[in-house]
Structure formats: C-alpha cells, structure tokens
C-alpha positions in Angstrom: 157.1 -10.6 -77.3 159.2 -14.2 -77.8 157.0 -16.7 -77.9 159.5 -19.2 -76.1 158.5 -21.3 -72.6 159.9 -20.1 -69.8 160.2 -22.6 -66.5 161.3 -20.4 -63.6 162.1 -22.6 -60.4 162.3 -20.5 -56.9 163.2 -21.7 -53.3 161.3 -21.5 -50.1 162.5 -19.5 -47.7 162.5 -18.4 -44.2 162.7 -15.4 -42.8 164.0 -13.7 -39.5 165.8 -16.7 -38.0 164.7 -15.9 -34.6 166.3 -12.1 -33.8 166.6 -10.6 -37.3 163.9 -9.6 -37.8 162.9 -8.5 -41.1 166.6 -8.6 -42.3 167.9 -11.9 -42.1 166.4 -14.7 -44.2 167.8 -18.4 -45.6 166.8 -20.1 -48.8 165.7 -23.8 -48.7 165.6 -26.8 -51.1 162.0 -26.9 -51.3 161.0 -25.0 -54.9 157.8 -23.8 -57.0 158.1 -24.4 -60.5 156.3 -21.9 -62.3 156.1 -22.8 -66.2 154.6 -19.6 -68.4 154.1 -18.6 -71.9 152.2 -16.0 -73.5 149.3 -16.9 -76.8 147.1 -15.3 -78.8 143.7 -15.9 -77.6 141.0 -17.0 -80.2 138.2 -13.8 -80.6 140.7 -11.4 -79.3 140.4 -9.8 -76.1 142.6 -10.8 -73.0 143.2 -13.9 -71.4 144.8 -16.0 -68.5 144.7 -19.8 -68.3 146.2 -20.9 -65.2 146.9 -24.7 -63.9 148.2 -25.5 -60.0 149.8 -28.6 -59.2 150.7 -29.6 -55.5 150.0 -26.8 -52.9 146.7 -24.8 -53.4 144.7 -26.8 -55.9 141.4 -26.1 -55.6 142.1 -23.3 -53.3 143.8 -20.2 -55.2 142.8 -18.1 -58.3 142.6 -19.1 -61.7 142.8 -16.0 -63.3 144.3 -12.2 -63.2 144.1 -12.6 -59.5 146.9 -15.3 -59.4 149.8 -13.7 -57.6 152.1 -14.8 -60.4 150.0 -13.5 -62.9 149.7 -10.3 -60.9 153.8 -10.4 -60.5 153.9 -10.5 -64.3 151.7 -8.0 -65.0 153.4 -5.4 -62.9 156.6 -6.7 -64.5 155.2 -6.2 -67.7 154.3 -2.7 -66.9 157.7 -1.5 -65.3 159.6 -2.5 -68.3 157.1 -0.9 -70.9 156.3 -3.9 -72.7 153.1 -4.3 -74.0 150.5 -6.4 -71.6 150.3 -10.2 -73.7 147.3 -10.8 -74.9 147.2 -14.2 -73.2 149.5 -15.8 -70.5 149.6 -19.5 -69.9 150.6 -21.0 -66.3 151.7 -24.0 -65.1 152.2 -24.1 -61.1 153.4 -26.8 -59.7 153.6 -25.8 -56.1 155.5 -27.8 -52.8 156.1 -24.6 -50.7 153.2 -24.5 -48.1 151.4 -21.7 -48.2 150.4 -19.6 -45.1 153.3 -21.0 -43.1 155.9 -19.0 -43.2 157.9 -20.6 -45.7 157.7 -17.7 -48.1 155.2 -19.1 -50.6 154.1 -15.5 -51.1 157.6 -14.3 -52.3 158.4 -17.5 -54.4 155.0 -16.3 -56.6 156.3 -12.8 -56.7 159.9 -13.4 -57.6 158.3 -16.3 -60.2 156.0 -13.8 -61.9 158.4 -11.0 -62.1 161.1 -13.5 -63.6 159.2 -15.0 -66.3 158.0 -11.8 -67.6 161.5 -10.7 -67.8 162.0 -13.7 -69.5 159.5 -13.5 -71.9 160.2 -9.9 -72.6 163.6 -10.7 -73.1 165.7 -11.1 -70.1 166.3 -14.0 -68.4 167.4 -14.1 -65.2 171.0 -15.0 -63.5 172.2 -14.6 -60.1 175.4 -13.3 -61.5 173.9 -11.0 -63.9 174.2 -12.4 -67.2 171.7 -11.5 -69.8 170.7 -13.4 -73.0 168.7 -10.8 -74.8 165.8 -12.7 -77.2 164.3 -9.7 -78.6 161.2 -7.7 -77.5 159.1 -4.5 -77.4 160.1 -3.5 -74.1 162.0 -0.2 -73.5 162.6 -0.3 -70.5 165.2 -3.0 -69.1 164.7 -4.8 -65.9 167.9 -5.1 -63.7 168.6 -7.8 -61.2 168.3 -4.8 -58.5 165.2 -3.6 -60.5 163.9 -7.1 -60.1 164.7 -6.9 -56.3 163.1 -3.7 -55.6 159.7 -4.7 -57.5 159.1 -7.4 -55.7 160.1 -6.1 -52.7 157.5 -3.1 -53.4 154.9 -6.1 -54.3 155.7 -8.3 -50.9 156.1 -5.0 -48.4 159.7 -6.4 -47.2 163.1 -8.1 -48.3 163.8 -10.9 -46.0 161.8 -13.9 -48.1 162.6 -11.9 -51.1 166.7 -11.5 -51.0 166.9 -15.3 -50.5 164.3 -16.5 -52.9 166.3 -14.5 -55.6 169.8 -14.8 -54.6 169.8 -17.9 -52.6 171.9 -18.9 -49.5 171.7 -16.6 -45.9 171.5 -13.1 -46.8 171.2 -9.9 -44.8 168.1 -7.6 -46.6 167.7 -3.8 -45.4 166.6 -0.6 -47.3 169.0 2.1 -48.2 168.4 6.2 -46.8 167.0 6.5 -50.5 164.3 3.8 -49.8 166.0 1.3 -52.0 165.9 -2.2 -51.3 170.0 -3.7 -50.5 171.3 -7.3 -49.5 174.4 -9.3 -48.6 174.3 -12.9 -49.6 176.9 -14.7 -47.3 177.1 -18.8 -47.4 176.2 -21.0 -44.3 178.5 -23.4 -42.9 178.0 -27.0 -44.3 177.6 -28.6 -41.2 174.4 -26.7 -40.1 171.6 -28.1 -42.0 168.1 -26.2 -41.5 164.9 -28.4 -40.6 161.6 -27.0 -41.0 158.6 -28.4 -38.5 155.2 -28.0 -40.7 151.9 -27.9 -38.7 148.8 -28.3 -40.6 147.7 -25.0 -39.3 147.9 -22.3 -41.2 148.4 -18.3 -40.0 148.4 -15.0 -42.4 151.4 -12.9 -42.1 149.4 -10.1 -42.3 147.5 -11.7 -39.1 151.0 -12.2 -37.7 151.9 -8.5 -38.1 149.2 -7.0 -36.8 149.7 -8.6 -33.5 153.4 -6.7 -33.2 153.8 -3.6 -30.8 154.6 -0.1 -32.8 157.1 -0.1 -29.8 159.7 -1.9 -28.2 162.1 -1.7 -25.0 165.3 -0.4 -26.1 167.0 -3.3 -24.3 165.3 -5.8 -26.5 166.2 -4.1 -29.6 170.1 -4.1 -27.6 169.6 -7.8 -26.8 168.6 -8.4 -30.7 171.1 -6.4 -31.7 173.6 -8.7 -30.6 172.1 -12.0 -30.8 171.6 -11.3 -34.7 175.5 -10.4 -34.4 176.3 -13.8 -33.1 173.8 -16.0 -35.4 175.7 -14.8 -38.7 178.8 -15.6 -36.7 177.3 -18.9 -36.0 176.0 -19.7 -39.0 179.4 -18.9 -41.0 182.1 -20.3 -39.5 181.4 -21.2 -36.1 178.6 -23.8 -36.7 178.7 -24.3 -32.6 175.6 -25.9 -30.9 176.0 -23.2 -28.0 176.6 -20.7 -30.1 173.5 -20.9 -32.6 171.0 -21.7 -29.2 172.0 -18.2 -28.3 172.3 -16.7 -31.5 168.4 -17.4 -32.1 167.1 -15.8 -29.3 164.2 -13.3 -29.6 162.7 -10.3 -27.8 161.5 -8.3 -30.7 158.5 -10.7 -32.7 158.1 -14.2 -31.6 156.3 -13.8 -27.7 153.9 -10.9 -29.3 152.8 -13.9 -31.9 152.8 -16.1 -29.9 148.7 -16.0 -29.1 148.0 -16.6 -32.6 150.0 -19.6 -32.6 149.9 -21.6 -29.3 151.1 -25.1 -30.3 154.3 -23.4 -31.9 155.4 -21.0 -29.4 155.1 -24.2 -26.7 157.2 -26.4 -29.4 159.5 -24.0 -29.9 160.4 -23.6 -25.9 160.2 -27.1 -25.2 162.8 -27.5 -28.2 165.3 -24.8 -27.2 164.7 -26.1 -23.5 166.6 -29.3 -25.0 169.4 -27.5 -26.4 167.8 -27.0 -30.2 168.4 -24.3 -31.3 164.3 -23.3 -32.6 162.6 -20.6 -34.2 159.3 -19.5 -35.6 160.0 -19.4 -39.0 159.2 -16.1 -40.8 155.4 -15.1 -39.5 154.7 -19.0 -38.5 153.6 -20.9 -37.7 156.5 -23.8 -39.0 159.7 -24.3 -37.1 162.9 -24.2 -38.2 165.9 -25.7 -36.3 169.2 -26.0 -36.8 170.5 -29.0 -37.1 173.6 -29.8 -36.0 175.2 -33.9 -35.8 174.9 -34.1 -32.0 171.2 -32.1 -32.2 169.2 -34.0 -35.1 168.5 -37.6 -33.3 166.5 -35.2 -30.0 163.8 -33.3 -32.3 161.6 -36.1 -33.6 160.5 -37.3 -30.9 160.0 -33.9 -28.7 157.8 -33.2 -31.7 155.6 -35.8 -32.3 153.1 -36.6 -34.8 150.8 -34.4 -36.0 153.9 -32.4 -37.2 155.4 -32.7 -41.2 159.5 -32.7 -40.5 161.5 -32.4 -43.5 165.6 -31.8 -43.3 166.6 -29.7 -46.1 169.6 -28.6 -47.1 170.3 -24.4 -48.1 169.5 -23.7 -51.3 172.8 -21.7 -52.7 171.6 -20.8 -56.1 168.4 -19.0 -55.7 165.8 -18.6 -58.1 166.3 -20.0 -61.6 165.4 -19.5 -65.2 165.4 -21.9 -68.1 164.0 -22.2 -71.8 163.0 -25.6 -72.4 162.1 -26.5 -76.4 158.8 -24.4 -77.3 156.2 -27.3 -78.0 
C-alpha cells in the first residue's frame, strides 16, 4: 500500500425530485470531507482510529462499523488488495444525516474512493488515473466504483450524483448493472433544501411504500419525470417545474411518517413553489427560481434550517495533500 493521505470531498445529494423515483437525483454544494490514511499499528494486530467533525459527533461509530470504514473495506476486498493493518479517519461531516440528503451515499462513495486511492487509483470524473503503486490485482473502474456502492447503498439515485455530480438519470441494465446519464441543470434554477430537525430512516421510509401501484400513476409519473428534465435543462419555467414535480408513486404513502413535511410541502406548491420531499425525507427541496425565492421563507417559518445552494457539477473528489 502507499502510505500517502488521501482527502476525498463528496456532495450531498437528493434523490427522486418529486416523480423519479429511484432514478433521478441532483448533487448539492453541501460536502463531507473524509481525510484517510493507512499505519502500522504498534503490537500488531488490526486497527481503526476514527475522528467526526460536524454532523454525528458523539452519535456514530468509531470503529470497523463506521460506514466509511466499512466502504473501504469492501473496496479493499474487490480489488484484491490486502486489508491495512490500520486506517486513520478524519470526518468532517455538514451533510445531515437521516434527512434525505444522502449522507449515507456520501460515506459510501468516500470509503470506496479513498481506498482506491490508497491502493493506487485515484479517482476522476473523467477517468483519469495516476497509478502510485500497490499490491492490488485487481483494478477498480469508475463503473466498478459505481456498481459497489450501488450494491452497498441498495439503489443509484444518491449514488450517480454523489460521484458524477450535476442531475443525472440512474437505472440498472437487463444484466443487473448499475447505468447513468449525467445531464447539467439550467443556471437559473437554483435548488433550496428546507432542513427539519426531525429525523426519518429511509429504510423506515421504504417500508411504508405499496409493492403495488395504479397503472395511471406510474402513466402520470411517467410523464411528469418527462417534463422535470425538460424543465430543469433548458426550459427553467416556473409553470413548467410546479408540474414537472408532481408525485403519485412515493411521497402521499410517506407521508404519515412525516406530517409536518408533507403539510409544508402542499402549502408550498399551493403557492406556486415548486416542492418536493427530498429523497426519503423528511427535508424539502424547492426550486428556486427569481420570481419564486422571496415567497418560501416566510410560508416556512422557523423551526426550519433553509439553505440556497447551488448544483454541485463536479461530483465527488480526490486529492493528495503532503504526507505529514
């Protein structure tokens, strides 16, 4: 193994956008910083030394159970590199966790990246590789990379965007395979996210979904997830987008779980902005448009975070600072 540092910066994200369900996700200029290395731990044996910054101090795992350090072992494993004897994390987290803001893909995509990185190949979105020398054997492509931590999160949509960045369409191939588009969202849309202090599991989220669904919802979907990417990419139209993130396939089943956002989120589009639950919830995410932004705060009140953001075009990132 190098013994370099290896920062790795990844983007919240959201998923679904109202009707894509499971498809359709958007990358968001809110980032983790995950900074790893690997050591040799004094008496042999195996160990993990993990610090959190920010979201989830005090709260998550300080050892082999850490999602990251999960991510890299399975990383590890699928390239047939040796498992370090000792990996070093520092977390400095902003995404919320248990929002729907993707906090569980950034920690995948994170872990899976630095061990690449570590073993010997760093990450680009457009490919690039800057081979440091390693004991791997096996080589870990950017659609290997995908498809792990897609097998790892259960689905694509926070996935696609956390590694590639901007608005990207995520679906699985007749092989089982893991594919996505990565198109780029006009600049006049700006996404705002509407943090609750609440917090809701996807998994909780999930389970709440029927294992059926009218076939003139999936039609109406159908469609309206048509029109959002038409929206969103060149015809950055209030009208348009207030239609284009209409639902009938997720959001009204959730909605028990999450009271306070499903009544936000009506009373919102009920004034013309066009809302959503973002990914399993319970945050909002509008779109913001210039004649839209000035009508949300104060529908919203104050026992909710808002934060404008801008789309994150880049996606996740890898550097190698100086090794102390």
């Amino acid at each position: 193994m190098t013994d370099s540092r290896v920062i790795v910066r990844v983007p919240a994200t959201s998923a679904n956008l109202g009707p894509g369900f499971d498809s359709l996700g958007l990358a968001l200029s809110l980032h983790d910083e995950i900074e790893a290395s690997l050591f040799t731990p004094t008496g042999g044996g195996r160990a993990v030394e993990v610090a959190v910054e920010g979201e989830g101090f005090g709260e998550l795992d300080l050892g082999d159970d850490h999602l990251v350090v999960q991510a890299m072992r399975r990383a590890f494993d699928r390239m047939d590199a040796p498992q370090p004897a000792g990996i070093r994390l520092l977390c400095r987290n902003r995404i919320p966790h248990a929002r729907g803001l993707g906090s569980s893909s950034a920690a995948i995509c994170a872990g899976i990246l630095a061990a690449r990185a570590l073993a010997g190949l760093p990450y680009t979105p457009e490919g690039g590789v800057a081979p440091l020398g390693s004991q791997r054997t096996t080589e870990l492509s950017n659609e290997d990379v995908f498809a792990l931590a897609t097998e790892m999160e259960g689905h694509p949509d926070n996935v696609a965007p956390c590694l590639a960045g901007g608005l990207t369409i995520a679906w699985t191939d007749q092989a089982g395979a893991p594919r996505m588009v990565k198109l780029v969202p006009d600049a006049n849309v700006r996404p705002v996210v509407l943090i609750p202090a609440t917090r809701l599991s996807t998994e909780a989220a999930r389970g709440l979904l029927p294992k059926d669904v009218p076939h003139k919802d999936a039609s109406f979907n159908a469609g309206r997830a048509a029109l959002l990417i038409a929206a969103l990419t060149g015809r950055p139209e209030r009208e348009l987008l207030l239609a284009g993130t209409e639902d009938r396939l997720h959001q009204e089943y959730r909605a028990p779980a999450m009271r306070r956002t499903a009544d936000l989120v009506k009373r919102l589009r009920a004034m013309g902005v066009p809302a959503t639950v973002s990914g399993a919830g319970p945050t909002i995410l509008a779109f913001s448009t210039s004649d839209a932004q000035d009508s949300i705060a104060p529908e919203v009140g104050s026992d909710w975070h808002i934060q404008l953001m801008d789309v994150d075009h880049h996606g996740a990132t890898v550097q190698f600072p100086e090794t102390r």
